[in-house]
N, CA, C and O of each residue as an XYZ file, in Angstrom:
576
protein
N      -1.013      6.984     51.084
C      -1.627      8.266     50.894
C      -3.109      8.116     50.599
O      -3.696      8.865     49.819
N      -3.680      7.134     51.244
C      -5.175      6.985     50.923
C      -5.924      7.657     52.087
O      -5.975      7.356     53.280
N      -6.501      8.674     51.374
C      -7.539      9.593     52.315
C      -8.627      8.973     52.829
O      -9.392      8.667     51.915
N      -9.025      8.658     53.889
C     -10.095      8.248     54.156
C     -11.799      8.998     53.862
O     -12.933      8.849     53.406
N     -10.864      9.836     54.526
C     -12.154     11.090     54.781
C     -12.866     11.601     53.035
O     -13.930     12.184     52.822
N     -11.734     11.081     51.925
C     -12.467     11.972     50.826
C     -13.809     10.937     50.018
O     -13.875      9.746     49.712
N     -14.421     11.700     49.937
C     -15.868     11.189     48.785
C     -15.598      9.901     47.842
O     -15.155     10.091     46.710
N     -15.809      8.859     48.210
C     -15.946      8.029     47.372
C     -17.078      7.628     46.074
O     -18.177      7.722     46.620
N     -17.199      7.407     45.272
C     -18.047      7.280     44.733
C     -18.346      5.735     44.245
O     -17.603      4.769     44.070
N     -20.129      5.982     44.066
C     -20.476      4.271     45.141
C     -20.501      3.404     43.390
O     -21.007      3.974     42.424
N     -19.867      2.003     43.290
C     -19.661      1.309     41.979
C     -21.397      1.293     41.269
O     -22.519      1.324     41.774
N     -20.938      1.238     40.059
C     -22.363      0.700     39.326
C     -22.932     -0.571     39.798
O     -22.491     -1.587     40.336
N     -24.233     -0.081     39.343
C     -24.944     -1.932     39.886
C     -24.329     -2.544     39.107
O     -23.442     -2.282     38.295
N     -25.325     -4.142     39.668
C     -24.670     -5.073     38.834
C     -25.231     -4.881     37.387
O     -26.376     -4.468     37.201
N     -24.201     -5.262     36.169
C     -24.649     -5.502     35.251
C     -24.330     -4.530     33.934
O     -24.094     -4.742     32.745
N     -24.437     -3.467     34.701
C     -23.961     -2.205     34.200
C     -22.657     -1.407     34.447
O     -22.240     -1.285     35.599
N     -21.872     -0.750     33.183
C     -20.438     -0.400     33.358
C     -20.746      1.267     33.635
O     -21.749      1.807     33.167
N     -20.174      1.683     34.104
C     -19.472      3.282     34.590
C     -19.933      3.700     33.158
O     -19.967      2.896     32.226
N     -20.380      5.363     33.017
C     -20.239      5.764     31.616
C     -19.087      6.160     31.218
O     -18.145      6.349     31.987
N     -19.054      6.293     30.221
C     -17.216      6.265     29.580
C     -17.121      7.926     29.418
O     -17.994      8.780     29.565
N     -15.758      8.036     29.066
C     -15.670      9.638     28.753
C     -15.858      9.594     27.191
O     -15.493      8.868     26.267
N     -16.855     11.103     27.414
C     -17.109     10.809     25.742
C     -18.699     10.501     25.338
O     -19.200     10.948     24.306
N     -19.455      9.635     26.343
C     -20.631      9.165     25.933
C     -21.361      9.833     25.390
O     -21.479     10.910     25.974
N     -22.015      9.740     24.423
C     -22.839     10.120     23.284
C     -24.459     10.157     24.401
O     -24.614      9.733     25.546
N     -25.165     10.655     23.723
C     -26.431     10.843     24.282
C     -27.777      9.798     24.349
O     -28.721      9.671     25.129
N     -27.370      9.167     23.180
C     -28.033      7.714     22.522
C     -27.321      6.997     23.784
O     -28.305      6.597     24.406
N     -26.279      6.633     24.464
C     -25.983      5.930     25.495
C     -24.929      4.961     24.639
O     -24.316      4.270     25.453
N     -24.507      4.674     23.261
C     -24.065      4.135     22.660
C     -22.728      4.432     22.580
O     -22.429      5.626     22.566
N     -21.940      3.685     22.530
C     -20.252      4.090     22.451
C     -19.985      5.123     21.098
O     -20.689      5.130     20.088
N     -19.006      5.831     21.298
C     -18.937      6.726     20.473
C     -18.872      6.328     19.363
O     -19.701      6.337     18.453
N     -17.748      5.922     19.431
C     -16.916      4.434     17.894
C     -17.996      4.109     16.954
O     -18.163      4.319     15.752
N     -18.803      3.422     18.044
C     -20.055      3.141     17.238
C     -21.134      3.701     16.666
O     -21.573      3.559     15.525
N     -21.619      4.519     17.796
C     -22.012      5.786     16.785
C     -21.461      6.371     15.483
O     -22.118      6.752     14.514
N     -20.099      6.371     15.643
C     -19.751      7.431     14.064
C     -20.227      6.100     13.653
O     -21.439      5.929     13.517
N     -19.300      5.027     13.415
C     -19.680      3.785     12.449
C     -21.398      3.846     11.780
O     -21.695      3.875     10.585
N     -22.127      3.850     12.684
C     -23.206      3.671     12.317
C     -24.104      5.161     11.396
O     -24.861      5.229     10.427
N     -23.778      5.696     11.907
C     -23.878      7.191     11.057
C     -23.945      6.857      9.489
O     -24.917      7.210      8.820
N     -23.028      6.267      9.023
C     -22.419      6.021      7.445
C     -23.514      4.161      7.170
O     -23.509      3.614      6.067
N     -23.970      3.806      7.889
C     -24.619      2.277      7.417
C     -25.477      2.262      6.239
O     -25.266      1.743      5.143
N     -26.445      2.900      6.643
C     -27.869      3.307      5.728
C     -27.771      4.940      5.067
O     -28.737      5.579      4.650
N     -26.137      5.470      5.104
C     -26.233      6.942      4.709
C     -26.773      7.715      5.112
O     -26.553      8.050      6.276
N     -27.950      8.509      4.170
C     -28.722      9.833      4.330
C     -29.895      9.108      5.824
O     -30.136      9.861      6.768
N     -30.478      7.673      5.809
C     -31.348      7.828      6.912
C     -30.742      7.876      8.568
O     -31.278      8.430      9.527
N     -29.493      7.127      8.538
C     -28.964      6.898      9.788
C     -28.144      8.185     10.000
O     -28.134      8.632     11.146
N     -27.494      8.802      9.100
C     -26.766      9.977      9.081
C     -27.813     11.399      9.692
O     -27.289     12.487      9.933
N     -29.319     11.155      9.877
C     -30.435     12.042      9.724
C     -31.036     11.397     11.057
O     -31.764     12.131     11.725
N     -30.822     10.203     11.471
C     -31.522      9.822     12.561
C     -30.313     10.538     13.944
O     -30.748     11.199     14.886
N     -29.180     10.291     13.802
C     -27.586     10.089     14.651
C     -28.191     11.748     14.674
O     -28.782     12.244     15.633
N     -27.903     12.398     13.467
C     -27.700     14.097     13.439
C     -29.175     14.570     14.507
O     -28.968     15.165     15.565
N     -30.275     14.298     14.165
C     -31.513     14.379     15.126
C     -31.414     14.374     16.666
O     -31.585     15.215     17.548
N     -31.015     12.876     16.611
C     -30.732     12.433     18.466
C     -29.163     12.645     19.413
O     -28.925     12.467     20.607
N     -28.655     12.908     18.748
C     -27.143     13.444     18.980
C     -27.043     14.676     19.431
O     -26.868     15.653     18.703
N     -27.198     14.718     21.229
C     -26.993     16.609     21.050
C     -25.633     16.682     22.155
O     -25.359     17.706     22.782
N     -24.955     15.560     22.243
C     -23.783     15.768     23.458
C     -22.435     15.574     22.678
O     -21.408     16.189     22.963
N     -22.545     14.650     21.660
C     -20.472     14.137     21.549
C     -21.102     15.024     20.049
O     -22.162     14.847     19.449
N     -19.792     16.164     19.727
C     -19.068     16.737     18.630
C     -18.901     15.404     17.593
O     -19.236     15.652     16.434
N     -18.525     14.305     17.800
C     -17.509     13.829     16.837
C     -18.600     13.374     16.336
O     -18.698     13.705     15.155
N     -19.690     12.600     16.808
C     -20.457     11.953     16.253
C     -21.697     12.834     15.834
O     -22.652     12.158     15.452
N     -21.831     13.809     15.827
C     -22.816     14.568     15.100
C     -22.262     15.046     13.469
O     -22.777     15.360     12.396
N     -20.376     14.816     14.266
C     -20.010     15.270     13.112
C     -19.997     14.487     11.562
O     -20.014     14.686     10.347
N     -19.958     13.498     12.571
C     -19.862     12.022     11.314
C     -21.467     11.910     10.720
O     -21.569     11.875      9.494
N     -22.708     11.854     11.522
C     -23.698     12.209     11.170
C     -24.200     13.268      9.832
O     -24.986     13.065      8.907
N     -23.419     14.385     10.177
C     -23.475     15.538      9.064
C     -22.770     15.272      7.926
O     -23.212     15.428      6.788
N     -21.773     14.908      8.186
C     -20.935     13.787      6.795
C     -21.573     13.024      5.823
O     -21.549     13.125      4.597
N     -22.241     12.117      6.677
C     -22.592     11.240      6.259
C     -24.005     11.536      4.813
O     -24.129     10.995      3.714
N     -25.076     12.919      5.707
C     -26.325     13.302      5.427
C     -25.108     13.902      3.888
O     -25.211     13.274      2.834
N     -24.581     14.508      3.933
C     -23.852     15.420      3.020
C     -23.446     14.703      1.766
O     -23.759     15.087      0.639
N     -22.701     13.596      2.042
C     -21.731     12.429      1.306
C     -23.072     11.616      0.654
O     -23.075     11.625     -0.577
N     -24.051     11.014      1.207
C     -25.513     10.485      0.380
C     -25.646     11.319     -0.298
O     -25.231     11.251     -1.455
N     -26.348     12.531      0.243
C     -27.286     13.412     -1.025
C     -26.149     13.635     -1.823
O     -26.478     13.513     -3.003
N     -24.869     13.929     -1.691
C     -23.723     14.420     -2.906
C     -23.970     13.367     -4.022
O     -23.970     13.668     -5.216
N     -24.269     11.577     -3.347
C     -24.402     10.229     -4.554
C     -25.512     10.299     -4.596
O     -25.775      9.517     -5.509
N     -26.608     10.771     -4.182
C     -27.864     10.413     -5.081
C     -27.509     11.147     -6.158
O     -27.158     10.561     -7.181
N     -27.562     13.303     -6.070
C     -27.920     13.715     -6.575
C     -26.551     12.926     -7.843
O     -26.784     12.529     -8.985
N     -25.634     12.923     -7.346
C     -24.577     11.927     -8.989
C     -25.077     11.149     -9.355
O     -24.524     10.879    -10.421
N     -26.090     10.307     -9.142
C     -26.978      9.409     -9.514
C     -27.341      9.539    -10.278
O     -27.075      8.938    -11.319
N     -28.457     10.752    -10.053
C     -29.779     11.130    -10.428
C     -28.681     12.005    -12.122
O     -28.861     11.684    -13.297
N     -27.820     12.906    -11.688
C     -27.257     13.387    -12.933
C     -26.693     12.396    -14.310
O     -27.073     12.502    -15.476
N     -25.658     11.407    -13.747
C     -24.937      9.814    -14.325
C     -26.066      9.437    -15.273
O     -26.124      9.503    -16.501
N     -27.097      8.954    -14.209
C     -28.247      8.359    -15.273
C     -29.032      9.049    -16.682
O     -29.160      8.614    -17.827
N     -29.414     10.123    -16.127
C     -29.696     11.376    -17.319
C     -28.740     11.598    -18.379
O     -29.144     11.834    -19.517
N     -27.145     11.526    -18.028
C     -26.104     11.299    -19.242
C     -26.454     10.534    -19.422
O     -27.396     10.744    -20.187
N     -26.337      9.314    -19.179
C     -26.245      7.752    -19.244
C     -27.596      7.389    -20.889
O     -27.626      6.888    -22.013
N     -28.355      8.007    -19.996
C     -29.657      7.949    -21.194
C     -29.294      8.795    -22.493
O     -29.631      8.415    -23.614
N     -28.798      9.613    -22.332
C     -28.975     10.787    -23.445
C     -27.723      9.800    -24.424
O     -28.060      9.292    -25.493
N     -26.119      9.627    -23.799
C     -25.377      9.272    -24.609
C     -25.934      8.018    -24.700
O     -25.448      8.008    -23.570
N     -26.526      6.805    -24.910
C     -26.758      5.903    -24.917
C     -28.001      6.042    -26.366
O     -28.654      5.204    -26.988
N     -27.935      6.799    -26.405
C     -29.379      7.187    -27.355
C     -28.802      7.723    -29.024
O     -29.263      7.596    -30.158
N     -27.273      8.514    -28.304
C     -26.459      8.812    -29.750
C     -25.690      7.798    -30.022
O     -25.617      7.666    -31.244
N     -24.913      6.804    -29.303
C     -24.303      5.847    -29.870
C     -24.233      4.599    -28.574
O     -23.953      4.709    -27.381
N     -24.592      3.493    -29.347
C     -24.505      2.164    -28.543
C     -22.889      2.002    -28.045
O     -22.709      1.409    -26.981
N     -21.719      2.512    -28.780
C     -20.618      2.254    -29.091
C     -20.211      3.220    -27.363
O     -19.749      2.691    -26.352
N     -20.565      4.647    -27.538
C     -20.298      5.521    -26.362
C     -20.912      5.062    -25.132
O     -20.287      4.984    -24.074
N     -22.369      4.701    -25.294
C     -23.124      4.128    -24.178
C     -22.377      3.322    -23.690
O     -22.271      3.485    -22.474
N     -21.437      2.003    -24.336
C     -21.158      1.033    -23.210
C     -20.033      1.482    -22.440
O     -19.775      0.980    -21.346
N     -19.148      2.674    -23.103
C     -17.883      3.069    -22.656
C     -18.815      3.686    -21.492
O     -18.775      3.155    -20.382
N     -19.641      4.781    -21.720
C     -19.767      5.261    -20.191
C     -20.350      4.563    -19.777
O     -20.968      5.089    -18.851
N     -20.642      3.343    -19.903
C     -21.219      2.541    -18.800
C     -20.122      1.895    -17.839
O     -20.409      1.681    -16.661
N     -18.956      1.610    -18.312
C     -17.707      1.156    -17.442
C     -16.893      2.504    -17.215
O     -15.738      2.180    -16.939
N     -17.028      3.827    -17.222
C     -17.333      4.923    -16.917
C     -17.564      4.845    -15.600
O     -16.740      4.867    -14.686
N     -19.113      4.720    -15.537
C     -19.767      5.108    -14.658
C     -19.661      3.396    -13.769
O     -20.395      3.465    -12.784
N     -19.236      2.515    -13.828
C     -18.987      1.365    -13.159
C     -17.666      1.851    -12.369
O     -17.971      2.165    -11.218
N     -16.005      2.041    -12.695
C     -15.677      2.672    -12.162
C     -15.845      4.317    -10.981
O     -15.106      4.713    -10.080
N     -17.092      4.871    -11.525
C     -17.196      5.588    -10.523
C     -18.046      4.945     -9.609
O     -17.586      5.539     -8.634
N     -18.632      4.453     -9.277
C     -19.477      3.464     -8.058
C     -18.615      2.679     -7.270
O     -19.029      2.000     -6.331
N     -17.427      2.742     -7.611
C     -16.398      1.243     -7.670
C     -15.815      2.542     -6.374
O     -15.606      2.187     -5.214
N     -15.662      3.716     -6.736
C     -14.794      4.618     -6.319
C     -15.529      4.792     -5.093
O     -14.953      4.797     -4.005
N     -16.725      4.930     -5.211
C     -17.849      5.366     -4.283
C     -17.688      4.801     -3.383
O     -17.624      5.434     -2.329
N     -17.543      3.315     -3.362
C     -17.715      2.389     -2.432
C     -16.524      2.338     -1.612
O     -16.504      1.938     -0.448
N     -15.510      2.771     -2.288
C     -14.475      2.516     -1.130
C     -14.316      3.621     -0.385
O     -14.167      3.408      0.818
N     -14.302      4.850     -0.777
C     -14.895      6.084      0.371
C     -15.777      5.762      0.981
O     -15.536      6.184      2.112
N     -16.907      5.152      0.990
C     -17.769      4.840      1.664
C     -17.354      3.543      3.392
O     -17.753      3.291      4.529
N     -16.465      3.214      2.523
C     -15.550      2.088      3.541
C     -15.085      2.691      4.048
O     -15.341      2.583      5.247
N     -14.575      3.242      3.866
C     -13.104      4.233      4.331
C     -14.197      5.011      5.280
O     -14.167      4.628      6.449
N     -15.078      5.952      5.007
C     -15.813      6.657      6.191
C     -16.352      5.937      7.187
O     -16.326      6.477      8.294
N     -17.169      4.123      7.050
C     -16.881      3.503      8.047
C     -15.802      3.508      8.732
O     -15.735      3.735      9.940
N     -14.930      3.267      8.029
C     -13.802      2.897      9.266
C     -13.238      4.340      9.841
O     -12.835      4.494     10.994
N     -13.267      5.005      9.187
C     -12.992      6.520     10.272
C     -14.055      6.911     11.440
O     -13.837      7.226     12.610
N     -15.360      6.777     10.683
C     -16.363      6.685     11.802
C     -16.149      5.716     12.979
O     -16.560      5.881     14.127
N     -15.458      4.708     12.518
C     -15.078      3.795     13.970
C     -13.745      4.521     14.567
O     -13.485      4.333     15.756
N     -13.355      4.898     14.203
C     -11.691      5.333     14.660
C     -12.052      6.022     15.799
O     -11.374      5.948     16.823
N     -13.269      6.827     15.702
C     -13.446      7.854     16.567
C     -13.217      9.037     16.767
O     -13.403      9.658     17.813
N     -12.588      9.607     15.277
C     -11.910     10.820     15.242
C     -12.751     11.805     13.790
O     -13.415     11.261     12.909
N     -12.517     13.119     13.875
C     -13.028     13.648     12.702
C     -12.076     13.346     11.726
O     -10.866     13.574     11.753
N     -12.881     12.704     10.692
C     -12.030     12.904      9.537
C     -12.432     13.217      7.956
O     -12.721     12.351      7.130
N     -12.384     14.696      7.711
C     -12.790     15.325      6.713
C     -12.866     15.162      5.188
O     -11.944     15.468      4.432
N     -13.983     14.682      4.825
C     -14.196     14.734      3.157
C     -13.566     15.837      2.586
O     -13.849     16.842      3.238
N     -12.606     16.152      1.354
C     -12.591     16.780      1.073
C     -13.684     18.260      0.665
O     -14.320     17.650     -0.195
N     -14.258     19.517      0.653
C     -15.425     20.098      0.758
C     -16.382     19.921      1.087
O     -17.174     20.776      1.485
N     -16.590     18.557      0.992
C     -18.164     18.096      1.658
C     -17.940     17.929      3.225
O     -18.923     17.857      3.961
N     -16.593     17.864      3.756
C     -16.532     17.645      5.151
C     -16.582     19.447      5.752
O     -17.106     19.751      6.824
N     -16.110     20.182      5.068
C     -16.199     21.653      5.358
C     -17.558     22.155      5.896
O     -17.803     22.819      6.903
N     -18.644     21.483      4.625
C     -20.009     21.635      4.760
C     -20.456     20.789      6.095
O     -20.972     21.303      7.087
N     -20.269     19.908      5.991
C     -20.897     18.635      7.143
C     -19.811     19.295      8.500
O     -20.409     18.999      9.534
N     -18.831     19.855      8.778
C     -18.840     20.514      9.845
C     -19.431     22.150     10.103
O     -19.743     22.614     11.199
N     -19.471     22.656      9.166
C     -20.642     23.980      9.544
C     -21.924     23.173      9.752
O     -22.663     23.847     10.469
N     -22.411     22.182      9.473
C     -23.674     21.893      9.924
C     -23.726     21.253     11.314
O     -24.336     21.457     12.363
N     -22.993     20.559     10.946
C     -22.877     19.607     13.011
C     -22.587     20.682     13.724
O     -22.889     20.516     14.906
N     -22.021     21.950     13.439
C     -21.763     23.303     14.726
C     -23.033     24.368     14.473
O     -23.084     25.482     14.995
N     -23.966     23.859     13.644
C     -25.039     24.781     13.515
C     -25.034     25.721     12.383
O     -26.034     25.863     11.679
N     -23.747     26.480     12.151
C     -23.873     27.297     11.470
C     -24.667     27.120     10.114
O     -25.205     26.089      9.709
N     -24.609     28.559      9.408
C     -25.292     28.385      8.013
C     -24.237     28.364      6.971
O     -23.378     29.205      6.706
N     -24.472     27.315      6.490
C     -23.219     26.996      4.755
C     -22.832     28.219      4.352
O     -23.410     29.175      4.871
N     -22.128     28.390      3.680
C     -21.686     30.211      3.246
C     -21.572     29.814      1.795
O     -21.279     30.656      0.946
């Protein structure tokens, strides 16, 4: 049942593969794109979200990503300001929230893994509220 007569289409040069379904706009595999979205956080999450105007998934991981940083700085920026204040009423409280706040970084980091590896999976996969936000932003809309 091989048609002669129908349109063939002529192979890639050498060197170079067919584009895949899916290709991102960067020219980069999707997979990799989300992955990379989450590397450097808020800058790569801000570079991906910028140059990304074709694959959904990876703008989406992009917006995640911008969302999930600023959520740990600004915990940062708050942690430390406790951190100082109780540290100032008792040496005794200071060190407790200091393994406190060691466990929460501890926590950080493995969500942070974990969104690598979803970003590689290739699929959306939603932060609890912060992924709500980071998909109204990858579709444009305005946060409500």
């Amino acid at each position: 049942m091989n048609d002669q007569n129908a349109p063939q289409t002529p192979p890639p040069p050498p060197g170079q593969r067919p584009p895949a379904a899916g290709q991102t706009s960067t020219g980069l595999d999707p997979k990799l794109a989300g992955l990379l979205c989450y590397i450097l956080g808020i800058i790569t999450g801000l570079i991906f979200f910028l140059i990304e105007k074709s694959n959904d998934v990876v703008r989406f991981h992009a917006a995640q990503s911008i969302v999930f940083s600023g959520s740990v700085i600004v915990l940062w920026i708050i942690l430390a300001i406790l951190g100082m204040i109780i540290a100032t009423v008792s040496w005794t409280l200071g060190s407790l929230y200091s393994i406190l706040t060691l466990l929460v970084w501890l926590g950080l980091f493995v969500v942070w893994v974990l969104l690598l590896i979803k970003g590689y999976s290739g699929t959306k996969w939603k932060l609890p509220f912060l992924g709500d936000i980071a998909e109204r932003m990858a579709s444009g809309q305005r946060p409500a």
